[in-house]
C-alpha positions as CSV (number, residue, x, y, z in Angstrom):
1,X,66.3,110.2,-8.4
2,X,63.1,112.1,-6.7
3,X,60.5,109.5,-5.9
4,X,57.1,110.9,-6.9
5,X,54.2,110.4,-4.3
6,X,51.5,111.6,-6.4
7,X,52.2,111.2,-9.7
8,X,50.3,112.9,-12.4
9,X,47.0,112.1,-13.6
10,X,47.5,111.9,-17.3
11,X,45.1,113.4,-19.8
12,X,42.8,110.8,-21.2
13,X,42.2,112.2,-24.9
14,X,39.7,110.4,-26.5
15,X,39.8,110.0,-30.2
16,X,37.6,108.8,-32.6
17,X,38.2,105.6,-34.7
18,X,36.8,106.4,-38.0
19,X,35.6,103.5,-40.2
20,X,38.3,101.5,-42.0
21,X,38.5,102.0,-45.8
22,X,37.9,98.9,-47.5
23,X,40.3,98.0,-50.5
24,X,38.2,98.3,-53.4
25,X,40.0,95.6,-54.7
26,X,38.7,93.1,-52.2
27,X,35.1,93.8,-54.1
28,X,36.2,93.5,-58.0
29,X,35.5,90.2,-59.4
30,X,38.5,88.2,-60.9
31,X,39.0,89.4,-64.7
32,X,41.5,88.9,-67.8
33,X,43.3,92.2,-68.0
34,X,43.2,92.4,-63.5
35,X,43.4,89.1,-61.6
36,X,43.9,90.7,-58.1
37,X,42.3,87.3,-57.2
38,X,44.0,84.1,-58.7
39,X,41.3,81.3,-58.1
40,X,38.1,80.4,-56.4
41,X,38.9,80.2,-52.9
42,X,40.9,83.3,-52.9
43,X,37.6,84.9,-53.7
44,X,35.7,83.3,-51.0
45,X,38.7,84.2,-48.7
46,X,38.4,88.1,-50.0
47,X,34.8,87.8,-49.7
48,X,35.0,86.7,-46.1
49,X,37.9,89.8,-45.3
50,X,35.5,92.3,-46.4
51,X,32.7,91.0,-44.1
52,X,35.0,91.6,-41.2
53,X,36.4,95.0,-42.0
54,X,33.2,96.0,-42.6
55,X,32.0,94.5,-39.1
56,X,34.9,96.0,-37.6
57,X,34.3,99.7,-39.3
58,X,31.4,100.1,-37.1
59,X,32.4,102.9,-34.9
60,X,33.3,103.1,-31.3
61,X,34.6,105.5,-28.9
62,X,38.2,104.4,-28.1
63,X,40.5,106.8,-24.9
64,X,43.8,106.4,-25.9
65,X,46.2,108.4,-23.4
66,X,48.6,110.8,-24.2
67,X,51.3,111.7,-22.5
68,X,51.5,114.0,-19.7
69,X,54.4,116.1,-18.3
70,X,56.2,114.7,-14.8
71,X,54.6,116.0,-11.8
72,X,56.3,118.7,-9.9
73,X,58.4,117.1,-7.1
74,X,57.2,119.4,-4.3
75,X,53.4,119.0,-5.3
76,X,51.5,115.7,-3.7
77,X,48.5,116.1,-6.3
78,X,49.4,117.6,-9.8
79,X,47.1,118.6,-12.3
80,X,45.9,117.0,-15.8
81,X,43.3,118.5,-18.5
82,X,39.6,117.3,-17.6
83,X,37.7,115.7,-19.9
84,X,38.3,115.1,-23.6
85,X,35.1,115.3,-26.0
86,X,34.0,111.5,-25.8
87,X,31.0,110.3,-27.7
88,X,29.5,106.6,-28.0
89,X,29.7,106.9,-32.1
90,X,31.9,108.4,-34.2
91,X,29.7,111.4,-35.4
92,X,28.7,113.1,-31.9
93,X,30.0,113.9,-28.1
94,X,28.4,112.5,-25.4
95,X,26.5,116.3,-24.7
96,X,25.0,116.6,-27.7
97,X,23.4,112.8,-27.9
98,X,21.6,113.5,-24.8
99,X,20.2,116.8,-25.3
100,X,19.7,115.8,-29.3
101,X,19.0,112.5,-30.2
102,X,19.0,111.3,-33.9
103,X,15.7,112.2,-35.4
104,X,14.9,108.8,-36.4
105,X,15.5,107.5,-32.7
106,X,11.9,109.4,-31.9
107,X,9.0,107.8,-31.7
108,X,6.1,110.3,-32.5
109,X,3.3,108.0,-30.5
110,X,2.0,109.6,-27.7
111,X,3.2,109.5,-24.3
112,X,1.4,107.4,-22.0
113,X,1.6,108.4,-18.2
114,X,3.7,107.1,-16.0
115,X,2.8,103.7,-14.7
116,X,2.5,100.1,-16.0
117,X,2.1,100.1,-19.7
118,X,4.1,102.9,-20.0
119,X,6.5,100.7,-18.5
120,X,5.8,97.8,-20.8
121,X,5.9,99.8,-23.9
122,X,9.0,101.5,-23.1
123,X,10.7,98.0,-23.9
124,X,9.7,99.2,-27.9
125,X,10.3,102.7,-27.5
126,X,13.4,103.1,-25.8
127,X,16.1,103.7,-28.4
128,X,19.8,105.2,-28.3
129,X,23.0,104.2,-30.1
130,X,25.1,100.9,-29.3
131,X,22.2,100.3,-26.7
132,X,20.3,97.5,-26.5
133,X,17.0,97.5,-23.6
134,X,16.7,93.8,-22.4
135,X,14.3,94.3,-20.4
136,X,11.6,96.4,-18.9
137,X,9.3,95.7,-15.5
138,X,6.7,97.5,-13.5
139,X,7.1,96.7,-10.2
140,X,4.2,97.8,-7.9
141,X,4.5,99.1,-4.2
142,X,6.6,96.3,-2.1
143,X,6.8,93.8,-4.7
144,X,10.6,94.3,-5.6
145,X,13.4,93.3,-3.2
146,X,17.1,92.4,-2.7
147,X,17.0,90.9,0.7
148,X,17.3,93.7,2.5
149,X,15.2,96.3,1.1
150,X,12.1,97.0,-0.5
151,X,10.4,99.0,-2.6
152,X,8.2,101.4,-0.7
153,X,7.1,103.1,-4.5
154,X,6.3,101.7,-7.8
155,X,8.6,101.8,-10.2
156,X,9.6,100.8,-13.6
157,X,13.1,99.1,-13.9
158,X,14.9,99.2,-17.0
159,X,17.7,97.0,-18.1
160,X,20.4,97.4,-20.7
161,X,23.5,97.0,-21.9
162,X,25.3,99.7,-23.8
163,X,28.5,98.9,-26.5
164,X,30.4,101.7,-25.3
165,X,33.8,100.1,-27.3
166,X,34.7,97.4,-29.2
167,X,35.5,95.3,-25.8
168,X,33.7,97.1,-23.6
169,X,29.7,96.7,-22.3
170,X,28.4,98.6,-20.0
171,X,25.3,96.8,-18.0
172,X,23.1,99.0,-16.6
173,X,19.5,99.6,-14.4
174,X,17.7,102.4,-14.7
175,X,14.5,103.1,-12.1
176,X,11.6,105.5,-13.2
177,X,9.3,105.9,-10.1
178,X,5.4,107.1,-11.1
179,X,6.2,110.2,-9.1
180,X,8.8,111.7,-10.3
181,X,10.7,114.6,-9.0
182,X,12.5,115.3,-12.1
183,X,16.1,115.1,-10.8
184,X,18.5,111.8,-11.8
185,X,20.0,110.3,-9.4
186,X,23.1,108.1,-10.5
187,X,24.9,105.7,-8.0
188,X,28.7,104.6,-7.8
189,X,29.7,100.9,-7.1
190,X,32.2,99.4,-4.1
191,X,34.9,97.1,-4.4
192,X,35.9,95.5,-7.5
193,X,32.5,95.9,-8.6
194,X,30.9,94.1,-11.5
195,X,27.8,93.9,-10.6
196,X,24.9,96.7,-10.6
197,X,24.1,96.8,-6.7
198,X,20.2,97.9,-5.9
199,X,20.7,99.7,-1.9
200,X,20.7,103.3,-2.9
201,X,18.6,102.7,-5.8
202,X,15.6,102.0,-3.5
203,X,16.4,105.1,-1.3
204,X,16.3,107.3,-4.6
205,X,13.4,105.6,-5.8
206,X,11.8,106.8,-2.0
207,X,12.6,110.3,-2.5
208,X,11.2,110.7,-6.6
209,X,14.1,110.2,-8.3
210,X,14.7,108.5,-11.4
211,X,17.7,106.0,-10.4
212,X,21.0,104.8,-12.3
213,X,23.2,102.4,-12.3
214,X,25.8,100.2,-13.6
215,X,28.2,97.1,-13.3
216,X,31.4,99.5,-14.1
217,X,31.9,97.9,-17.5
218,X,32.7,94.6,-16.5
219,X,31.1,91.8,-14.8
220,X,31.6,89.7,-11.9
221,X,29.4,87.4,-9.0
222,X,31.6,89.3,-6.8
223,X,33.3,92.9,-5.6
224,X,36.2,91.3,-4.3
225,X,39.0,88.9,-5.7
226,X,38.6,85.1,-4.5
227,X,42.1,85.7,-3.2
228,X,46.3,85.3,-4.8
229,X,46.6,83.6,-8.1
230,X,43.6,84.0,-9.6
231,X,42.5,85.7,-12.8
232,X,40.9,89.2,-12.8
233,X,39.7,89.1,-16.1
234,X,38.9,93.0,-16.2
235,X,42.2,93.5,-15.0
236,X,43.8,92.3,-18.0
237,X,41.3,94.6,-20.1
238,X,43.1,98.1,-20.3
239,X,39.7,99.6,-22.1
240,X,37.5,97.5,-18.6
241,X,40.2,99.1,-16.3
242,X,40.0,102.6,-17.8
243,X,35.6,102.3,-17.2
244,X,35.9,100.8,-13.8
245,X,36.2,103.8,-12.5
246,X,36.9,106.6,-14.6
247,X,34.2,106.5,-17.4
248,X,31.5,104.1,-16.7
249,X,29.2,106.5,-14.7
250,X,29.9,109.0,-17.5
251,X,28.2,106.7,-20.3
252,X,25.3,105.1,-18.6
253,X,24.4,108.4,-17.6
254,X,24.6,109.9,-21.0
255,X,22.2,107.0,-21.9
256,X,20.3,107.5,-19.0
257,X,19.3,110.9,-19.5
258,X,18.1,110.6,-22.9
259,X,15.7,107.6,-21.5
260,X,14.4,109.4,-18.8
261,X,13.5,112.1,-21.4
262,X,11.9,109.5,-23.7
263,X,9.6,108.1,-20.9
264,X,8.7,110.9,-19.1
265,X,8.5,113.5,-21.8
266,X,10.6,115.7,-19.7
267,X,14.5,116.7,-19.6
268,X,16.3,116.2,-16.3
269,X,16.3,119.5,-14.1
270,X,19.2,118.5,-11.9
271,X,21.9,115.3,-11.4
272,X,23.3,114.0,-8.6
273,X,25.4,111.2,-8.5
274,X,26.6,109.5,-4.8
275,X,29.0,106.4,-4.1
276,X,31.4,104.7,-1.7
277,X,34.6,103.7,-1.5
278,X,34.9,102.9,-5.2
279,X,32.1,104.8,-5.4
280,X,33.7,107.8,-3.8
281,X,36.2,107.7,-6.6
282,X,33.9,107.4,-9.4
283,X,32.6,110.8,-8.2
284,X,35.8,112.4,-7.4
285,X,36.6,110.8,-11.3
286,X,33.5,112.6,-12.6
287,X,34.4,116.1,-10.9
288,X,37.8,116.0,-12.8
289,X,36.6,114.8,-15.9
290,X,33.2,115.2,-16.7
291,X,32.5,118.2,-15.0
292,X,29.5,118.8,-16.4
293,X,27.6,115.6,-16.1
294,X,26.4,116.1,-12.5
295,X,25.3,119.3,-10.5
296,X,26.8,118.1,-6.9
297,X,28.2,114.8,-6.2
298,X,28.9,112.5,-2.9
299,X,31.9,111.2,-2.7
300,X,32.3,108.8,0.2
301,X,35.4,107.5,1.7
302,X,37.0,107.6,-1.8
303,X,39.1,105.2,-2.9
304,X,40.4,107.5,-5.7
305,X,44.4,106.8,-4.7
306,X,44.5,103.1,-5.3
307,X,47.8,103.0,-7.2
308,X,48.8,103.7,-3.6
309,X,46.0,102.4,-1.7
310,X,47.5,98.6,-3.1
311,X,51.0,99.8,-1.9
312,X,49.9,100.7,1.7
313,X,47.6,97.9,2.3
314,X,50.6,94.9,1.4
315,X,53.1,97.3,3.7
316,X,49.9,96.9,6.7
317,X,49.8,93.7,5.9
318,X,53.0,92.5,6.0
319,X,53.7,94.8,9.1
320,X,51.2,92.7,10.9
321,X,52.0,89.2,10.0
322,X,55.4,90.1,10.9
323,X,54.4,90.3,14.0
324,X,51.3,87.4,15.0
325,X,51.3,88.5,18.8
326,X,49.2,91.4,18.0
327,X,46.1,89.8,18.2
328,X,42.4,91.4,17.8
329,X,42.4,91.4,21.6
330,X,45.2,93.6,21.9
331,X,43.7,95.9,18.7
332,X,40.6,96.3,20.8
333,X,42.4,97.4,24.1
334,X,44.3,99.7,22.1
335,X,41.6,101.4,20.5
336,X,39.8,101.7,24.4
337,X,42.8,102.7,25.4
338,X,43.0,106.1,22.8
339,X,39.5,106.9,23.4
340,X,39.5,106.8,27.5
341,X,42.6,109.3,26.9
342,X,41.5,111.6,24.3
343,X,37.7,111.3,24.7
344,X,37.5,114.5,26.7
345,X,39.9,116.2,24.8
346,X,38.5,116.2,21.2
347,X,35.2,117.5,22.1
348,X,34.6,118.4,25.6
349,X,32.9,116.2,27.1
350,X,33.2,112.2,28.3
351,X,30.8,110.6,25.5
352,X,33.1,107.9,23.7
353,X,34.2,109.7,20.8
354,X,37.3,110.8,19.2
355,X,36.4,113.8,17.6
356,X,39.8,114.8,16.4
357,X,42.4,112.0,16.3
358,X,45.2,113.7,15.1
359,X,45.4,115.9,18.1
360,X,45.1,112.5,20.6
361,X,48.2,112.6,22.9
362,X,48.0,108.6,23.9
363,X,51.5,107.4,24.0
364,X,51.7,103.5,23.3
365,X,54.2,103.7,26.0
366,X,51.2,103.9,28.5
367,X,50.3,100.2,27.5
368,X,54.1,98.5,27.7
369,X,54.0,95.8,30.1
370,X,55.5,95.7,33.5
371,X,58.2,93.2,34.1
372,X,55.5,90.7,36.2
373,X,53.2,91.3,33.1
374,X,52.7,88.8,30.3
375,X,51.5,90.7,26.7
376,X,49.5,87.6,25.8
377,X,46.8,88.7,28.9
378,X,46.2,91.2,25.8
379,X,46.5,93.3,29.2
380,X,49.6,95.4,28.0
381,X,51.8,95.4,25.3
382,X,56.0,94.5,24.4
383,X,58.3,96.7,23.2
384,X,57.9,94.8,19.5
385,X,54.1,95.0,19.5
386,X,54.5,99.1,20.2
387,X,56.6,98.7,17.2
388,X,54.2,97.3,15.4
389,X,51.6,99.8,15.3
390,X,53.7,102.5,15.6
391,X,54.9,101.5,11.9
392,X,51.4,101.2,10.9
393,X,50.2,104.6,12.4
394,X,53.4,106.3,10.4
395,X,52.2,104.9,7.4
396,X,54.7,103.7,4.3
397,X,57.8,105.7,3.6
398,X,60.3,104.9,1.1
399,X,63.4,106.7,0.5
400,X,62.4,109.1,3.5
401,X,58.8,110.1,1.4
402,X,55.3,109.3,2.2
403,X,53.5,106.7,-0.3
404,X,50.3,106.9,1.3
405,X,49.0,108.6,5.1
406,X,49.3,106.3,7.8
407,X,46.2,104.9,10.0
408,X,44.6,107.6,12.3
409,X,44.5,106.7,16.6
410,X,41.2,105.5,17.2
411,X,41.0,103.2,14.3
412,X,43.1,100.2,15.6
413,X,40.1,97.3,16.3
414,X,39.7,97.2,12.2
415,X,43.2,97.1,11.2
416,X,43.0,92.7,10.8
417,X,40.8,94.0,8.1
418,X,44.3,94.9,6.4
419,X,45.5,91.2,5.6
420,X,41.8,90.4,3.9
421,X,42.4,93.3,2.1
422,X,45.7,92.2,0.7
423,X,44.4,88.6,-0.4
424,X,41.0,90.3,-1.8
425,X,42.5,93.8,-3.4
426,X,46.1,94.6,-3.1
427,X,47.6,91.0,-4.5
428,X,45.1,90.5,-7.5
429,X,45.7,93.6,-9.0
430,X,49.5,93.8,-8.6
431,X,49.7,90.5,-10.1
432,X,46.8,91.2,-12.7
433,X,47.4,94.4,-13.6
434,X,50.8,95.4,-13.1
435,X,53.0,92.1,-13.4
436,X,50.5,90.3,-15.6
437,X,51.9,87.1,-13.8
438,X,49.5,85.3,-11.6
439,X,52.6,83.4,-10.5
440,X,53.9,86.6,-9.0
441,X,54.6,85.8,-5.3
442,X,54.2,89.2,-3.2
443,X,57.3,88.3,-1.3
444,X,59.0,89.5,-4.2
445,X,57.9,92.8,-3.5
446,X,60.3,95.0,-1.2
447,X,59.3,98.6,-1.6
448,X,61.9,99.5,-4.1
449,X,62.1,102.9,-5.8
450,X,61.6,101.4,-9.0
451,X,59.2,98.7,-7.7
452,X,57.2,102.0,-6.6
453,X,57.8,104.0,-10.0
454,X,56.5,100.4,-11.8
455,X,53.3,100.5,-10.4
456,X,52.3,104.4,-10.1
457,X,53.3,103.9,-14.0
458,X,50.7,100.8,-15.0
459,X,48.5,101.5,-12.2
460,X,48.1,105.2,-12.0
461,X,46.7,105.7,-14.9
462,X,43.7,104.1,-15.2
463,X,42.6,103.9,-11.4
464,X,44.0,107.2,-9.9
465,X,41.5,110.2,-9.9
466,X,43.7,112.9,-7.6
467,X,44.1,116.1,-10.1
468,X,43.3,119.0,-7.4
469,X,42.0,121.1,-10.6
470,X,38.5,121.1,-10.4
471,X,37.9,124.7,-11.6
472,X,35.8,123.7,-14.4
473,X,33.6,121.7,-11.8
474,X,33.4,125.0,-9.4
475,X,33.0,127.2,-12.3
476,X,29.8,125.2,-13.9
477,X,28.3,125.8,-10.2
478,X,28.9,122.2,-8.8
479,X,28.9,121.0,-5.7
480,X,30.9,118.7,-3.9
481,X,30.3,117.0,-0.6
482,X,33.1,114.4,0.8
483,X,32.5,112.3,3.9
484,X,35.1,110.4,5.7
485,X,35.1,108.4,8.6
486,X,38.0,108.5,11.2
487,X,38.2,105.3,12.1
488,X,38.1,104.1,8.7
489,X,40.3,100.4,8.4
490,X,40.6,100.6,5.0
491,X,41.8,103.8,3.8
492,X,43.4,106.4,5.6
493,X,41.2,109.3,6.5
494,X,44.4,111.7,6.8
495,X,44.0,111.2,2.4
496,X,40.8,113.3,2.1
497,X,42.0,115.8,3.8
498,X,45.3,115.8,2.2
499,X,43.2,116.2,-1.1
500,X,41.1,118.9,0.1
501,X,44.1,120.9,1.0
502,X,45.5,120.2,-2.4
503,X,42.6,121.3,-4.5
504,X,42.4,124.9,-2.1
505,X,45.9,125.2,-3.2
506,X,45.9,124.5,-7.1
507,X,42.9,126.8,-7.2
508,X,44.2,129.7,-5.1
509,X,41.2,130.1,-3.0
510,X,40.4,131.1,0.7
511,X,39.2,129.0,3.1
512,X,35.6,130.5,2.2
513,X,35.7,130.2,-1.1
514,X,36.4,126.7,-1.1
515,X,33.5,126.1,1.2
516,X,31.5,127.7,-1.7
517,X,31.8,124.3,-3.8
518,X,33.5,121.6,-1.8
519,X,32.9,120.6,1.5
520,X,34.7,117.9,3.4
521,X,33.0,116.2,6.5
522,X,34.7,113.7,9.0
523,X,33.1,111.5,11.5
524,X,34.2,110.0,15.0
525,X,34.1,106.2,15.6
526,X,32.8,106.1,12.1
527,X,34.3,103.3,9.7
528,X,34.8,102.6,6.0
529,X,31.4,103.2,4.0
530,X,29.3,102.4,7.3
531,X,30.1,101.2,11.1
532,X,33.5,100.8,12.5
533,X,34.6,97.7,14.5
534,X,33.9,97.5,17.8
535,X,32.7,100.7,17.8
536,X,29.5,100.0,18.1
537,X,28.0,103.4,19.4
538,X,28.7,105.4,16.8
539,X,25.8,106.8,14.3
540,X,27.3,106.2,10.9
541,X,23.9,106.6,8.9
542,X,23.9,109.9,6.5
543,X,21.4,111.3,4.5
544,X,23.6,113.3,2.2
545,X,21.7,113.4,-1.0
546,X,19.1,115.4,1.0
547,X,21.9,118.0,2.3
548,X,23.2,118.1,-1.6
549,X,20.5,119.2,-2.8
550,X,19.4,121.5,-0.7
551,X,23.0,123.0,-1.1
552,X,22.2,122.6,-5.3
553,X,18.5,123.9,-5.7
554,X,18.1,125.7,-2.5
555,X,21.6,127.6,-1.6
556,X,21.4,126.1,1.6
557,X,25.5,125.4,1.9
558,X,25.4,122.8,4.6
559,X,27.2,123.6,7.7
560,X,26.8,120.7,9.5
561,X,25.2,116.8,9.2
562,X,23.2,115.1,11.5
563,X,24.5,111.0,11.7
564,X,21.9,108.3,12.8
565,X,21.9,104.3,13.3
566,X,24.3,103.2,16.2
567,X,24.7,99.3,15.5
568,X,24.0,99.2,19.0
569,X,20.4,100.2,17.9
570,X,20.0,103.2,20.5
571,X,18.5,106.2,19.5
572,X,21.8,108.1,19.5
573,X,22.5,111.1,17.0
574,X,25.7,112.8,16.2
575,X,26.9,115.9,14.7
576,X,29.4,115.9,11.7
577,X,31.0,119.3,11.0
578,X,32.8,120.8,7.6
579,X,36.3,120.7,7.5
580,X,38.3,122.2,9.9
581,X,35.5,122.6,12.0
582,X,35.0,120.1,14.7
583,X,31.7,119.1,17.0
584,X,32.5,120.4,20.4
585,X,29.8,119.7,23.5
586,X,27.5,123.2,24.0
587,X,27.8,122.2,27.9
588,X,24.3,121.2,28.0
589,X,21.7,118.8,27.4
590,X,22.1,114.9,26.3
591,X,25.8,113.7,25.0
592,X,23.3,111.4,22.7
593,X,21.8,113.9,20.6
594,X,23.6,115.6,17.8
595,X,21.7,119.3,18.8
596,X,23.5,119.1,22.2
597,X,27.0,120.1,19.9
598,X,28.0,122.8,17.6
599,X,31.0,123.2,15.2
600,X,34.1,125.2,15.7
């Protein structure tokens, strides 16, 4: 039997729950000729039925998922229909409630200018269905933080919670600056989120926009499991799973729209939403199924494989505790060890980047240790350790197929960040979400084919967002901007690519007319969402959302990204290029600045 890498996406079709009929009988009175109801506290019993079917007839958006045919067995990605009409009651889709609001939503006072009563007042005049505002605050220049930023404009910060089902809430924040630019600006979240998280928020605030976010449906003090054996309550929530990270942006953006157009007096001209990690999901999610919500999206080092992501992290996992010699010290002199080898190669020039890892030629076998040579000096390495990360740069295979890329050359000083990964992700949801059995001990896991099949069934479904088919998203004139960094310790880098190649495919289009709507970017030395370890030198600092939307409003398709911050906290610069391209050294002028390199 074929094993399926990349099983299909199913089509979410959502359908609407209509009220429930109430048995008239439940209302009659006990009489002579009908006694439905035989005594007195049968009465008080129907009495107290009808209350609840009438509580639960209020109406609410439910996804149920249909079926989808089996994935062609020489396709990685396959292809599922995009977004189903959804809607937050049972009368309207989610389009039409944010360009036409109910009539008696409006609130025919005039509108004051932005600032702080406008702010205040908005706590009254704010209305949309199954949303409730809990809160509204001005907060001037510099009086609003998070411990690491500030606010450098004044703002009004809304807070709310929408009912987008039955058992589902959707917290949210939205942030209307006094100067607005008139775009939105939604963000994604990381990890297991649960919590709305306030660091891109302040640099959309900066730059005009009015700011979104949410908590992803569910809450939580934390974006990462406590570890094995403990409860994931959203994991155990089909209807939480399926918002996580497929649906959540979609609805608090619906809501968010229509507020923004209640405050300012204005619709929104253009939308852009940008995450990481779980974030780049979310807005690989929205390109596949809500294709018209945003106008270009960001879509950083996306997690949108998880099913698979789970699979390969317990198999790096497991690879290394098999083998506890492999220290960080040995990871480190790896990683040195690549770059002093393929430095020169990838770009041209000596400057302590690895510009293109998969054409590195460093052979492990440079490192093994001579017979007067100990591997604990973390000087060298034995024939196991070579092993070791040779299994880890291959990637898991069952059955002679790929489940997920392998780990790029390059990367190796972040791979202990694999074992955390296992406790914090991988663990908790195969035991929460697949096996249901916090009791489940991961040594039962082997890699079977139907171990695999089990959880690309209960997983994939509500946390996989790979269909290549974005033609609806390229034909409304969308724009989509990925960014990966190679020595990323999480996820593979080799998967973006992989996806990009996939979508080109599906579509039929040339290498330029991919380029037209989706652009993929890759940076040396650069890690997961930020910095890589021990790599210290590398600018990992983008400022995307300006390149979007210059690509969006202007036509200006970007060709090429400019990276900032070094950890190290030089002034250094460095040039990302689109996919294929690659940053190769002009043969002048400073290895430090990004304008001393050009892509080809």
């Amino acid at each position: 039997m074929c094993l399926c890498l990349y099983p299909a996406l199913r089509t979410q079709q959502q359908q609407l729950i209509l009220p429930l009929p109430l048995p008239v009988s439940l209302l009659l009175p006990p009489s002579p000729r009908r006694m439905l109801l035989r005594s007195r506290q049968e009465t008080v019993v129907a009495i107290l039925l009808a209350a609840v079917l009438l509580l639960l007839s209020r109406p609410y958006l439910y996804m149920t998922p249909s079926p989808s045919p089996s994935p062609s067995s020489n396709s990685s990605f396959s292809s599922s229909r995009r977004r189903p009409a959804s809607s937050l009651n049972n009368n309207k889709s989610p389009s039409s409630l944010s360009s036409d609001p109910p009539p008696e939503q409006e609130d025919t006072a005039p509108l004051q200018p932005p600032g702080k009563a406008a702010c205040r007042d908005f706590l009254r005049r704010a209305r949309y269905p199954e949303t409730r505002v809990t809160a509204t605050t001005y907060h001037a220049k510099k009086t609003f933080t998070d411990g690491k930023h500030y606010n450098d404009k004044p703002f009004c910060r809304v807070e709310g919670v929408i009912r987008a089902e039955r058992d589902v809430e959707v917290g949210f924040e939205l942030w209307l600056p006094d100067e607005w630019n008139g775009d939105y600006y939604a963000t994604g979240n990381s990890g297991l989120a649960g919590l709305i998280q306030h660091n891109l928020q302040f640099y959309g605030v900066f730059r005009g926009y009015a700011v979104g976010s949410s908590d992803s449906g569910h809450t939580s003090p934390k974006n990462f499991a406590p570890g094995p054996g403990i409860k994931v309550p959203f994991l155990r929530n089909e209807r939480q799973t399926l918002y996580w990270i497929k649906h959540s942006v979609h609805v608090f953006s619906i809501v968010s729209k229509e507020f923004i157009r209640q405050y300012y007096g204005k619709d929104v001209k253009k939308s852009y939403f940008q995450g990481c990690s779980t974030g780049g999901a979310q807005g690989l999610a929205l390109a596949q199924l809500y294709p018209e919500d945003f106008d270009g999206i960001i879509a950083g080092s996306p997690g949108a494989y998880w099913s698979h992501i789970f699979l390969a992290t317990l198999y790096n996992a497991r690879t290394l505790q098999s083998d506890p010699s492999l220290t960080q010290a040995h990871l480190d002199m790896i990683t040195s060890s690549v770059l002093s080898t393929c430095d020169t190669l990838s770009d041209g020039v000596a400057d302590k980047f690895l510009e293109d890892p998969p054409t590195c030629t460093h052979s492990l076998k440079t490192l093994l240790c001579a017979p007067n040579q100990s591997p604990d000096s973390a000087k060298c390495l034995s024939p196991t350790q070579i092993a070791t990360v040779e299994k880890l740069y291959a990637g898991p295979q069952v059955d002679g197929q790929q489940l997920y890329p392998g780990l790029p050359k390059g990367s190796e000083a972040g791979w202990l960040w694999q074992t955390t990964l296992a406790d914090t992700l991988a663990t908790p949801f195969v035991q929460n979400l697949v096996y249901k059995n916090l009791d489940f001990s991961m040594d039962w896991f082997t890699f079977t084919p139907s171990q695999i099949r089990h959880v690309a069934r209960l997983a994939g479904e509500p946390l996989d967002s790979i269909d290549p088919d974005l033609s609806a998203f390229k034909a409304r004139g969308g724009k989509l901007l990925v960014t990966q960094g190679w020595a990323d310790s999480y996820f593979s880098a080799y998967w973006p690519i992989e996806y990009y190649e996939a979508v080109q495919s599906h579509l039929g289009l040339s290498a330029s007319e991919q380029s037209e709507f989706f652009r993929l970017f890759l940076g040396a030395c650069t890690g997961h969402c930020g910095p890589a370890h021990g790599l210290d030198h590398a600018p990992s600092l983008l400022f995307g959302l300006d390149v979007l939307r210059a690509w969006v409003e202007d036509g200006q398709t970007p060709d090429r990204i400019e990276a900032i911050g070094p950890v190290d906290g030089s002034e250094r610069t460095r040039l990302w290029c689109p996919y294929p391209l690659k940053a190769r050294y002009k043969g002048k002028g400073s290895t430090d600045e990004a304008g001393s390199y050009e892509c080809r």
